[in-house]
Steps between C-alpha positions, in 0.01 A plus 500: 500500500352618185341229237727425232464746205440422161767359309744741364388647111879299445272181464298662164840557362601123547165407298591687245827309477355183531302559177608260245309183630500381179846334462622511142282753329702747487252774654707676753366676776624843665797461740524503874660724707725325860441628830786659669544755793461867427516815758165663553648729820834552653643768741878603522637389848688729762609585837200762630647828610400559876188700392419233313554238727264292784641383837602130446302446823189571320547275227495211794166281537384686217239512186626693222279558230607678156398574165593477179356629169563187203602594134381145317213299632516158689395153495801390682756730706820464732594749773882608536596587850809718604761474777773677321575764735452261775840420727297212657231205347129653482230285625171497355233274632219554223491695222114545319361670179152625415338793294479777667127687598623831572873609490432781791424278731691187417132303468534192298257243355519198747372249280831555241734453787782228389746342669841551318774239633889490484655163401146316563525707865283795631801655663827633370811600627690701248895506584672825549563650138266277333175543265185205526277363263130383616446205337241508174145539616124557298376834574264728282584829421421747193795722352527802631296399855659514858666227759495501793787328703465430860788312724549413850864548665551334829859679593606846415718525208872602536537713187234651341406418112297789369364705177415785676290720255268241446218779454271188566339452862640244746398339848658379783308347798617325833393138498429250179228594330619421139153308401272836642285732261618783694795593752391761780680724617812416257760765450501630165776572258596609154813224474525160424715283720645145415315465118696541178267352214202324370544229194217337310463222281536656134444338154836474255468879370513636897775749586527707813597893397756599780493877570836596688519857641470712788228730663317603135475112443387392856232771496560778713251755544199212431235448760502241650295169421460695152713298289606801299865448396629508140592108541094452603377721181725283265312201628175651448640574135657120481138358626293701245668331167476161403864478411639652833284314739758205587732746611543617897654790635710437819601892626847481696517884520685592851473838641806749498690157271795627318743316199763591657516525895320348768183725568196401734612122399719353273606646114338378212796304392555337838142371500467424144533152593247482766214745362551399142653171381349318781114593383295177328487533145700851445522530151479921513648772704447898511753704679434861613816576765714755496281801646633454850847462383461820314346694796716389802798581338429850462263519810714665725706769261653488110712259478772568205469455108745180519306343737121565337706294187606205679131507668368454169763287375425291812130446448513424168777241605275365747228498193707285340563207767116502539477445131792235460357312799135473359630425176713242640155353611293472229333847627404779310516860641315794439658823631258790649646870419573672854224736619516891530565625866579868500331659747545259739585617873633136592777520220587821401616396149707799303487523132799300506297216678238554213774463217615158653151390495414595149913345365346178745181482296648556158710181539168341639341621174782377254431221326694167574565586874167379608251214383232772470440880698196620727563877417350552877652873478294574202216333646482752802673738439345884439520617174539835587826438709643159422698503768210475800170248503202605322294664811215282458767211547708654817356380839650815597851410659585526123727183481204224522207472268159493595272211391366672188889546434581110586212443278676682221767298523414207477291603179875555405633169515475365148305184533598330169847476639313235717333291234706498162409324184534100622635474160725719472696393849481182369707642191741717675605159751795307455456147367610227665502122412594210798597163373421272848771253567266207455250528187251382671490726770505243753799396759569284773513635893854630570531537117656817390173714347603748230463688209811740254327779444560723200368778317288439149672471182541887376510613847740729669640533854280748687586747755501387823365174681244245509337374851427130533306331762448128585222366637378165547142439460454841380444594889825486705781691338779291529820726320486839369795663297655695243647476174623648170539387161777726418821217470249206344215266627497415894319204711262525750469213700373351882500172637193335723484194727117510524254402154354864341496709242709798399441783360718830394401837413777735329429825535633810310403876620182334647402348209510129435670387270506103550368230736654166481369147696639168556402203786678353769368158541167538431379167479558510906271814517217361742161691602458778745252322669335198534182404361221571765397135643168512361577618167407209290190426717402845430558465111290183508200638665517833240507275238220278629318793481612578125360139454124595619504791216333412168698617255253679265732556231393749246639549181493821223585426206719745356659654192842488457771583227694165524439299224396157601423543853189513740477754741252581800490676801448325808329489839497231748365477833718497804484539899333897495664571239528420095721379269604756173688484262548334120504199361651407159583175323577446110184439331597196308532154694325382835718467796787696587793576734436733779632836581413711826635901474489616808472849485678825778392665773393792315164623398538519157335342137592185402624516107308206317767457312692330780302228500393468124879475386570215756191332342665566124802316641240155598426593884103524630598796707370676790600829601386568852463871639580556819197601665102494471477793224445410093896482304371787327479739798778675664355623792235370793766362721716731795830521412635430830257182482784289674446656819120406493473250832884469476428412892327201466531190295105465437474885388841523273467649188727213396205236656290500193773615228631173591201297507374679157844348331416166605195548365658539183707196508165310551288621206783433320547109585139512450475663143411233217776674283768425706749249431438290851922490551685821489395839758775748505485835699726779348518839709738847553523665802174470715392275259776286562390494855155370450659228258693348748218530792244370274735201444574396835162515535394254217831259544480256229246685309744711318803387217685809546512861655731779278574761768698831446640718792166360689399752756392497847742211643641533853264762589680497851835525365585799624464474839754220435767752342374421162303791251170294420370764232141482421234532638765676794338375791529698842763301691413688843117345446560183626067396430534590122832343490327155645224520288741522138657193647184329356522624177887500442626280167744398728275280711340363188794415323546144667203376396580558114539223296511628139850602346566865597745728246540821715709825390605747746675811441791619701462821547083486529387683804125461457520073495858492658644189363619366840113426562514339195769257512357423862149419345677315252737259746132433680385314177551110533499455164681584182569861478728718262630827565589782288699753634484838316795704651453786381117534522293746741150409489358421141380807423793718630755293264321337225792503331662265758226215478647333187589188682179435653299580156714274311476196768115540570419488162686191411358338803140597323553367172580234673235414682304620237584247264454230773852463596625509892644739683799404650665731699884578520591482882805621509468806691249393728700225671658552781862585435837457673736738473554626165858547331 
């Protein structure tokens, strides 16, 4: 089994987000995309035609090994498996993945073979009729590189489930050889058998591209192993801009497919279903049918003028559904113009055939039929006769482009269709306000959970529906439906008998167009897992350690535009590492309260000014930075630096981050100008994290720890059907998953003593607030939450942080002026049921 590969570039996104470490200055930081499943390869599904076919008898005791070619990179993929043809349940022992060597030979790199399971199992038996998921696993490979597939079937199928014009190379072999480099003497074919699609792990802006069409689509006349088709070019194109590159192509082009009748497999409109709405993340779709439909119903003689009308009328009909049924889902679709085909011996089309297919493309070419047109005729067509492919386009049978014709059209296909102005779909979406049943977001198990949803003030009805989905813990979808807003305001609710959180995305022609959150009980929310044994005899000894560090502190003095305040930049020693970052106090008086900013997880500057106006309000402040590099630098550090030792506890990035915070705290308590009674940690995000380690590391050295939307708690949550967020931990890697056990706020939350006032957003996905509350019911002592409903993470919604601004900075002033903090537990007791 291969090593684990580096943790996916989604992690330097989630820095990003958890930028704004410095609780209440109002920097903001840039926002944070969520991870969600996106199509990166898919095949259209069929019964194989007896040329097509293999004896089942071959199939049994057998190693089948095929490839596919990816669209978007991967950090993390699923397989989907295919018995839909089947009349009986497939068995399949073992199914593996690795990077192909060579795709001739079916040669693959040994040391990336990876075990993908089913359900936690290494077998699967798929029911007669039905489609499997793999379950999620870590494996490494680039956009636009090649997978190879390789499973083990102990009994012959009954019903075969096949792409036949795969155009990529597969192997069959008697015995089970699914782990081996090579397969001798395998039987080679150009046809996939029992595979339907490839997801990966994709950032918010993601979107699979579904390309629906027949023979032109699925590549005919391409060599094989050449990855040649139109669909492959237009990834090429997607991959070489920076605004395309989150989007994968996922090519369900059948050969001899029709819109109307049943061809080699099923129509387009019977398997729109299937081969379109069921792809991950399908936000786009091109059609280009209608070429069959056109030839085989002249193929064998004229047919009369009536009939070549309701032909046409027909396909634009079945234009239409395809169009009302994307729409329907939030999908936009792209129509491709049908390509020339006079000449072709197969067909035989008249010049009445050609005037159906030019009345077919006008429509396609009208504006307000389609989303947007691939004017694929124009693309290929020759200029000299419009009406036959440009001869350095025609492979010659003068119906199917060659590849320097599928190249052509995919340099058609109009890519700012696929990345509009984010502005201006924001603009053009409907509005919509939800008013939760309880203001505070927060209700009682077996409590009905709702919202009435409404459009804006100023806002009209639009055309057609919105999609809602319900999940809980933003991982398990719990309810999905559909509404309009045409007769007045509606209510979504759900109900739960288990403690989580909720959260509900409304979509509207795939764009979103609100998110709303509420809790079920969280105050019952309890860790994934427990502490390690050891975990606070491990703490002691790294902080024994700490202890046998001279501090060394070194102070700059340096300039600064606050009037009546001290600045200086700051360096202390740690364990193999240093302290940075600035230190301010006001420059009148001798001994002051203490503040502690706690700074992200990203590798940027620290602003002076964060810590010189919390010194202007009466605070000796320290503003920490992250990791060993000078607060005026922005670089020196990986950005993936969370995945540095993530396999051990003594190598963890995390290790000394921790241990440098602490360090903090102490030169703090030991600095002649502080005020010897009040310590208070304030922190965003990542920062937030730290805070609350750092105090369950020092219990009873610290008055009080400010924490908004912390990050990094329940780091194992979702292996325990709950969305952890940052730093997204590999849940199949159960050493890394061991080792963040150790460094977890969860685990150190019992050991704080200080008063804790905590803010979580609802809808956050990068510090998911059910990670919070449980962090928050660990604390012994007096807590406070502050529930921002309709917050993502900080920087997403600044606009939604009100509450926790407001209630933060009274709590300073506060302490400021010497007062207590006393914090209001009313939502963090545990509740009965609430009316």
């Amino acid at each position: 089994m291969s090593a684990r590969p580096p943790i996916r570039t989604v992690l330097a996104w989630a820095l990003l987000a958890c930028a704004a470490g410095m609780a209440g200055s109002g920097v903001r930081a840039r926002g944070s995309p969520v991870a969600h499943w996106v199509g990166t390869w898919a095949s259209s599904q069929q019964i194989p035609e007896p040329a097509n076919a293999l004896p089942a008898a071959k199939f049994a005791n057998a190693t089948l090994r095929q490839i596919v070619h990816l669209s978007l990179g991967a950090r993390r993929l699923r397989v989907r498996l295919s018995n839909a043809f089947g009349t009986r349940a497939l068995y399949i022992t073992s199914v593996e993945i690795a990077r192909p060597v060579s795709l001739a030979s079916g040669t693959i790199d040994p040391a990336t073979n990876t075990v993908l399971t089913f359900n936690g199992r290494r077998g699967v038996i798929i029911p007669a009729g039905a489609v499997y998921y793999s379950d999620p696993v870590a494996f490494d490979a680039p956009p636009l590189s090649n997978l190879a597939i390789t499973m083990h079937l102990q009994a012959p199928p009954e019903g075969e489930t096949s792409h036949p014009g795969a155009r990529e190379t597969s192997f069959l072999a008697p015995g089970d050889h699914v782990a081996a480099a090579r397969l001798p003497g395998a039987r080679r074919f150009a046809h996939w058998f029992f595979l339907s699609g490839v997801d990966v792990l994709e950032r918010r802006q993601g979107a699979a591209i579904v390309a629906l069409g027949d023979s032109i689509t699925d590549g005919h006349a391409t060599p094989d192993n050449s990855d040649t088709r139109w669909p492959d070019d237009l990834a090429r194109r997607l991959q070489s801009s920076p605004a395309t590159r989150d989007l994968g192509v996922v090519n369900v082009g059948t050969g001899g497919n029709r819109l109307l009748r049943y061809g080699l497999g099923p129509d387009a409109l019977a398997r729109f279903d299937g081969d379109v709405l069921a792809q991950s993340g399908v936000r786009y779709l091109i059609v280009l049918e209608g070429v069959n439909d056109l030839g085989t119903a002249t193929m064998h003689g004229r047919i009369p003028p009536a009939q070549h009308a309701a032909l046409v009328r027909h396909i634009i009909g079945a234009y239409r559904q395809i169009i009302l049924r994307a729409h329907a889902e939030g999908i936009r679709v792209m129509g491709g113009t049908i390509t020339p085909f006079t000449g072709s011996t197969y067909y035989h089309p008249s010049a009445a055939t050609e005037a159906d297919r030019e009345k077919i493309n006008a429509w396609i070419r009208t504006p307000g039929h389609f989303d947007a047109v691939a004017d694929f005729d124009a693309a290929v067509r020759d200029p000299a006769d419009p009406h036959r492919l440009r001869p350095a386009y025609d492979s010659g049978d003068h119906l199917h482009p060659n590849p320097a014709g599928y190249r052509a059209m995919a340099d058609a296909v109009p890519l700012a269709f696929f990345a509009p102005s984010a502005a201006a779909a924001r603009a053009a979406a409907p509005k919509l306000t939800g008013v939760p049943f309880h203001a505070d977001g927060i209700y009682a198990l077996g409590q009905k959970v709702g919202w009435t949803v409404s459009l804006a003030p100023g806002q009209s009805p639009p055309a057609g529906s919105f999609r809602y989905t319900i999940k809980t813990n933003d991982l398990d979808v719990r309810k999905t439906g559909r509404f309009t807003l045409s007769s007045g305001p509606v209510r979504i609710t759900t109900r739960l008998d288990e403690p989580a959180m909720v959260y509900v995305a409304v979509d509207y022609h795939a764009q979103r167009v609100a998110t709303f959150g509420a809790a079920v009980a969280p105050t019952l929310l309890r860790p994934a897992e427990p502490a390690p044994a050891d975990f606070w005899s491990f703490w002691k000894r790294q902080l024994a350690r700490l202890g046998k560090v001279p501090m060394d502190p070194v102070l700059t003095p340096m300039p600064t535009a606050q009037p009546g305040v001290k600045l200086y930049r700051v360096r202390l020693d740690s364990v193999g590492s240093h302290v940075r970052g600035y230190l301010a106090m006001p420059a009148k008086g001798r001994r002051f309260p203490a503040l502690i900013l706690y700074q992200w997880a990203g590798v940027y500057p620290l602003d002076t000014s964060w810590a010189t106006n919390r010194a202007a309000q009466g605070w000796l402040t320290l503003d920490v930075d992250s990791h060993d590099i000078a607060p005026s630098e922005g670089s020196g550090v990986p950005q993936d630096y969370q995945a540095i030792g993530d396999h051990s506890r003594r190598t963890s990035y995390f290790l000394d981050m921790y241990l440098r915070d602490t360090r903090a705290l102490q030169y703090i308590r030991r600095s002649p100008a502080w005020d010897g009674k009040t310590v208070v940690f304030l922190g965003t995000s990542m920062g937030g994290q730290q805070s609350l380690v750092t105090a369950g590391l020092n219990p009873g050295k610290v008055t009080a720890v400010l924490v908004d939307e912390p990050a990094g708690t329940d780091m194992n949550g979702l292996a325990h059907g709950r969305n952890p967020g940052y730093p997204y931990y590999d849940t199949t890697d159960a050493k890394l998953l061991a080792t963040a056990r150790y460094f977890d706020p969860v685990n150190f939350a019992p050991h704080i003593t200080a008063a804790v006032l905590a803010a979580m957003g609802f809808i956050d996905t990068t510090a998911p607030p059910a990670g919070i509350w449980t962090a928050l019911n660990e604390i012994p002592g007096p807590k406070e939450a502050v529930p921002l409903i309709d917050s993502d993470h900080n920087n997403i919604t600044p606009d939604k942080q009100d509450a926790w601004l407001e209630r933060s900075e009274a709590v300073l002033a506060t302490l400021a002026h010497g007062g207590r903090f006393v914090p209001n537990e009313a939502l963090t007791r545990p509740q009965s049921k609430r009316e």
